[in-house]
C-alpha angles and dihedrals in degrees: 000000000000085000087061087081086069096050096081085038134042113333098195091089094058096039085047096052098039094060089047090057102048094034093127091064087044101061116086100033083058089038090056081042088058097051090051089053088039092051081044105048089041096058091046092051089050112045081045088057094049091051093048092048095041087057098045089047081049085058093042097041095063099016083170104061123097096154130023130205121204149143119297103227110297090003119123124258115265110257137218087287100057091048089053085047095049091046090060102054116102115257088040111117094168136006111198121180110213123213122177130173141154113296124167126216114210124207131222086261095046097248122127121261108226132353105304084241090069107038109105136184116199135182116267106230114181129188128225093296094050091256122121114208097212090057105031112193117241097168134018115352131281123280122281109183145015089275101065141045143172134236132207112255107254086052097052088051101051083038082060083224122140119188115280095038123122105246133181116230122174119229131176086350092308132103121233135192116208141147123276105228102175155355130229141179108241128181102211139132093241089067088028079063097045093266139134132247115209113187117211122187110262100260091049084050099054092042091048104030098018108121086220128342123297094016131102120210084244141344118243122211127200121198125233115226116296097019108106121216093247103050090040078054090057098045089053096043090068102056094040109112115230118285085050130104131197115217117190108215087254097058090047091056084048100056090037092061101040086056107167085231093064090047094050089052090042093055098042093050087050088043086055089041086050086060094054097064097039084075095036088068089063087064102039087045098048092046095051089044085053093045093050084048087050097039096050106113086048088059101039084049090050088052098042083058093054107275111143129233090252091049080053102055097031086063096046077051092048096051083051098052088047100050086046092048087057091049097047086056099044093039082055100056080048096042084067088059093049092051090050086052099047082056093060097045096040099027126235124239101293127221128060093268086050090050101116107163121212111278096220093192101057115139098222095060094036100056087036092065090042093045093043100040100051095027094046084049108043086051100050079048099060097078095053090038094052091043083055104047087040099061106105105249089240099050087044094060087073117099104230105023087195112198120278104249086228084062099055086037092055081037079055111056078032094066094038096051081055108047092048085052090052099044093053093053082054096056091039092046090080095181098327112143087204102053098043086049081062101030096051103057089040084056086050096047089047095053091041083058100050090043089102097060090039091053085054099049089046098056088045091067098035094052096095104044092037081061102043082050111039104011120207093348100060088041081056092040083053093043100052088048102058091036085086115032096173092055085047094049089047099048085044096042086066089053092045093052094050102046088040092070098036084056099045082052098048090043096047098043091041090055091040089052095041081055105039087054095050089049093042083054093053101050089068101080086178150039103282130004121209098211125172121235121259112292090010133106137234113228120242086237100050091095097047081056102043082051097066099048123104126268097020121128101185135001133183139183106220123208129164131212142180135238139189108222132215098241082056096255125113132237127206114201151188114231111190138144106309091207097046093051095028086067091044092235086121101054142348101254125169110231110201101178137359119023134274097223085079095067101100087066095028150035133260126221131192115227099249084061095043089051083050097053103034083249129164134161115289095032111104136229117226123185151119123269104239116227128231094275085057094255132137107263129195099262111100133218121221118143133150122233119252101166156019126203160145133249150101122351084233084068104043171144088010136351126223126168128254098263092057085067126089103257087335092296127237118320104236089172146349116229109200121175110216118227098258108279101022110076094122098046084048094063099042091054089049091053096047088050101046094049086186113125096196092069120076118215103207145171120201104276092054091056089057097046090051091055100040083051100057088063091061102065086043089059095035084062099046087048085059090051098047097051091083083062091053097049088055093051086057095047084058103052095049092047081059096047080047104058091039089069084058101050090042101047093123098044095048087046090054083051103061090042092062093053107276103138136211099273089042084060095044090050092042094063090032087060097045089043086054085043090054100038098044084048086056092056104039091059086036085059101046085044094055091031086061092039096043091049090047089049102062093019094086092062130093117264099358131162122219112213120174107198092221093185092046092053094039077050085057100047082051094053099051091049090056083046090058091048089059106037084061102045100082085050097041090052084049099056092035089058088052107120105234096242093048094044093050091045073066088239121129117199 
């Protein structure tokens, strides 16, 4: 009564000292507050580190460029002439045409050095003094031939290479072995990734990196002194021929910081951090809804004085606000550590010209911990506040105010009008990402909303067994479980929430794996297939090479290649060897109609095409081959149909052979048939022969593995994510614990008075923590089951596969989540001496 004086007046004192005095209860909502700033303000440090660094390795990486011409959208690179062009105009000090393409460093031991994404060749440029200031020796000289190259430094070192060795490198899908003339130091986001650069003289460069011959991928000025990079920009600007752009060096840090990549990461760490405190509203919520319950004769006492409903509700608000300012504070000191950490799991730009620290300071991460630790919380906070304020005085001066049955029974129809809604957007989502991001939280909320009824129908059937098992205390442990429904549905909600979207992920990435590997293994219409690693090439030869081992009965290179055709659609099509495919030693094909022999002067169809078309054997198809811009190019189609036929999608929808194809076109596989019996010898000799580690030598089974594998460091890393998410959860289940031995202080006292000792009072929460958790996970699974299936069953082919371990894992896990989270609450009221405890006080 004696805290009314400050209600006209200033309220902070009695916010301030109604959190102190409850502190203990305060703790872990604004503990599992604090991780979600902390998520929040982390993401936001790091993906601003990763901007300011990617800007400064942009500076490092081409010290020398103050204006950049390059291709306008679809127009074509600027060649050797406007180089020539740009170099004469005044303010020029230097024109440089760049040139850049995959080139792949190999090790002593074979191996490749770096991931193959991030392995470049670029074009050698000296000045006058034989030094290029992009790639500055610090060892041995640039290269001078086809025959030699340099390497950056750290490359050279994990490559276990020193200048003069003898080295492979793999260009354009072949390996070369050539001499290692120099060294140099280089700033560039191949080695910021953990990549190699190799450096070629200019002439090997064109010929290997050059779009088409004669042209660079871009032309690089650098101004003389007292030109500045925006009016040099300009001058340029007005002699480029169109197709050309002029950008200015500002423009190109600006674009090299604001890298769709980074936003992509940026977005999914604040999407899981968004998560986070998602949950986290469950606990604050739920602690909030339990104080006010607690707290009900203070507050019946504060109205019958003359405190209105709004004072009441804007105290319960301030405590909020206060409890989430401390945790902003608090979120923000650990949100430096995430992003450290985020560094390390992630990497920073590497290098020291790619070295950005942390600013510490800066205002978006700053405002986004205050705004989302006192706003989130406040507004987890207003439910429970307005349930509070809006208690009559007279009602609330009863110790224990239960839910009118008309109010579970509205939460109940409710719930069950929500979670059908749910459940239909999630039929009719059929693969949209849209509809299963709304449909999935209305299915949650739905369930949330029905968890009392189903905590009541669960300890129902597990009545019997709990008390064979466990006796009176597991009847205690069921009973206490199903008294407050509300506090049930709020300690499992957050549960619910958590293993929801662990199970939509497992689901999803174990459908999307069990159909990547059927469709991988498909892909392989013979015995072995020769593929290139990401990023890398096949070389035209490799065919000619695999032919003349032993123990191979067929063998073809396959392109494919695309052509517009004179009716206006376009055909995508196979080209291989027409004999080895024409004799059916390659693969098994049905052929329905013609004759496969004809290849080498026709086309063959499959039937679904043909149907397509019109299409039979005899009728020919007329066209243009489409170049590598997807434009039409100068090379006509006009074959006649010899077949039609069914097979593998690797070797559809139609097959030409090699010489229909503009200079052969690019290998995307090799398809080679064993003699029976000797499939494995055969891919050990074809490793052994081609000596190249970019290419993959595979059977079917490989290739399924291989798919299946990429999916498991995707999920290893979402696991990572979403155990935030867990840890909340957990937060959430002990603060509940926790405020039960306070509620319960007297019952548990009575207990213990009529002989229910200390370990019969530890096993009895542990098993309603284990009830209520278990109850969590089981909805949380059939929620993100249902979401994971709707999210890959809309699309074509797939396989549904439900990892039943992994989700039973997860219903295990939670269990052992619930035991300790109950073990620090059950060793508090099991330390309650008995008088205390029946005089209803906890210490």
């Amino acid at each position: 009564v004696v805290h009314l004086q400050h209600w006209n007046g200033p309220m902070l004192p009695t916010v301030v000292s109604s959190v102190l005095r409850d502190l203990r209860r305060f703790v872990l909502p604004a503990l599992a507050v604090l991780i979600g700033v902390a998520c929040v303000s982390g993401s936001l440090l790091y993906t601003q580190s990763l901007a300011r660094g990617a800007a400064r390795l942009q500076q490092a990486s081409r010290p020398d460029v103050s204006v950049e011409v390059r291709p306008a959208g679809d127009g074509a690179p600027p060649g050797e002439a406007v180089r020539q062009r740009l170099a004469s105009l005044p303010g020029v000090a230097s024109a440089r045409g760049t040139l850049r393409g995959r080139a792949f460093l190999v090790a002593r031991d074979g191996t490749l050095v770096g991931p193959p994404s991030a392995d470049v060749g670029v074009g050698f440029v000296p000045d006058g003094h034989g030094a290029d200031p992009r790639c500055p020796m610090t060892e041995g000289r640039g290269p001078h031939g086809p025959g030699e190259v340099a390497v950056d430094r750290l490359a050279a070192r994990r490559a276990g290479h020193r200048v003069g060795d003898r080295v492979r490198i793999v260009v354009a899908g072949e390996v070369r072995t050539v001499r290692l003339t120099g060294v140099f130091t280089v700033y560039d986001p191949a080695t910021a990734a953990g990549g190699t650069v190799t450096a070629f003289d200019m002439r090997t460069a064109r010929a290997l990196f050059a779009p088409a011959p004669g042209l660079y991928a871009s032309v690089t000025l650098t101004t003389a002194p007292g030109t500045s990079s925006a009016a040099l920009a300009k001058r340029v600007a007005r002699v480029l021929p169109h197709g050309l752009e002029a950008v200015t060096r500002a423009r190109l840090d600006a674009e090299a910081a604001a890298a769709p990549d980074r936003k992509k990461l940026g977005t999914l760490l604040l999407l899981f951090a968004g998560i986070a405190l998602f949950v986290s509203a469950f606990l604050v919520s739920n602690t909030f809804t339990m104080l006010s319950t607690a707290r009900a004769r203070e507050h019946a006492l504060l109205r019958a004085v003359g405190a209105s409903r709004g004072q009441v509700l804007r105290t319960v608000l301030a405590e909020a606000a206060l409890v989430g300012a401390g945790a902003a504070v608090a979120g923000y000191a650990l949100g430096v550590g995430v992003a450290a950490a985020l560094a390390a799991l992630f990497g920073p730009v590497a290098g020291p010209a790619g070295a950005a620290p942390l600013n510490v300071l800066s205002p978006l991460p700053l405002l986004a911990a205050l705004g989302v630790g006192v706003g989130f919380t406040t507004a987890a906070a207003y439910v429970p506040a307005l349930r509070a304020s809006a208690v009559a005085p007279v009602a609330a001066l009863r110790t224990d105010v239960p839910v009118p049955a008309v109010a579970q029974g509205r939460r109940g129809l409710l719930g069950l009008a929500v979670t059908v809604a749910g459940a239909l957007l999630l039929a009719a989502g059929e693969g949209d990402l849209a509809v299963l991001s709304l449909a999935t939280p209305v299915l949650l909320a739905g369930l949330i909303l029905l968890t009392p009824q189903f905590a009541r129908a669960v300890t129902h059937v597990l009545r019997a067994p709990v008390r064979r098992l466990a006796g009176a205390r597991g009847t205690l442990a069921l009973a206490n479980a199903r008294r407050n429904p509300r506090r049930t549905a709020a300690t499992a909600g957050a549960v619910t929430v958590c293993v929801a979207f662990v199970s939509a992920v497992t689901v999803a990435l174990s459908s999307l794996s069990a159909t990547a590997g059927r469709e991988a293994g498909a892909a392989v219409p013979t015995d072995l297939r020769i593929s290139a690693v990401d990023f890398a090439e096949i070389g035209a030869g490799t065919a000619g090479r695999v032919a003349r081992l032993p123990h191979v009965a067929a063998v073809s290179a396959v392109r494919e290649a695309g052509f517009r055709l004179s009716d206006g659609g376009d055909l995508w099509a196979v080209a291989v060897d027409p004999v080895a495919v024409g004799r059916g030693r390659l693969a098994d094909l049905t052929v329905r109609s013609g004759n496969l022999d004809g290849l080498s002067h026709g086309i063959a169809v499959t039937r679904k095409l043909a149907a397509e078309h019109g299409w039979r054997v005899g009728d020919r198809v007329t066209g243009e081959e489409l170049s590598d811009a997807g434009v039409p190019d100068s090379r006509a189609l006009d074959r006649e149909v010899v077949a039609v036929y069914d097979g593998p999608e690797a070797l559809g929808p139609a097959l030409l052979p090699e010489s229909a194809v503009a200079g052969g076109g690019a290998v995307i596989s090799v398809l080679v048939r064993a003699e029976p019996g000797h499939t494995a010898d055969l891919k050990k000799e074809i490793r052994r022969a081609l000596r190249n580690p970019v290419l993959v030598v595979q059977d079917r089974a490989d290739v399924g593995r291989d798919a299946e594998r990429g999916f498991g460091s995707l999920l290893s890393v979402l696991y990572a994510m979403l155990s935030v998410t867990a840890a909340v959860a957990a937060l959430g289940v002990a603060n509940t614990m926790g405020m039960a031995v306070f509620e319960r202080a007297r019952e548990i006292g009575l207990l213990r008075a009529v002989g229910l000792d200390r370990a019969g009072v530890r096993s009895m929460l542990r098993l309603e923590s284990v009830v209520v958790s278990a109850l969590g996970a089981g909805l949380g699974i059939v929620a993100g089951g249902a979401a994971g299936v709707a999210a890959v069953a809309g699309q074509a082919g797939a396989v549904i596969s439900v990892p039943w371990t992994s989700l039973v894992a997860l219903l295990v896990g939670a269990s052992v989540v619930g035991v300790l989270a109950a073990l620090g609450p059950a060793a508090r009221a099991s330390a309650i001496p008995v008088p205390r405890a029946v005089g209803g006080e906890v210490g």
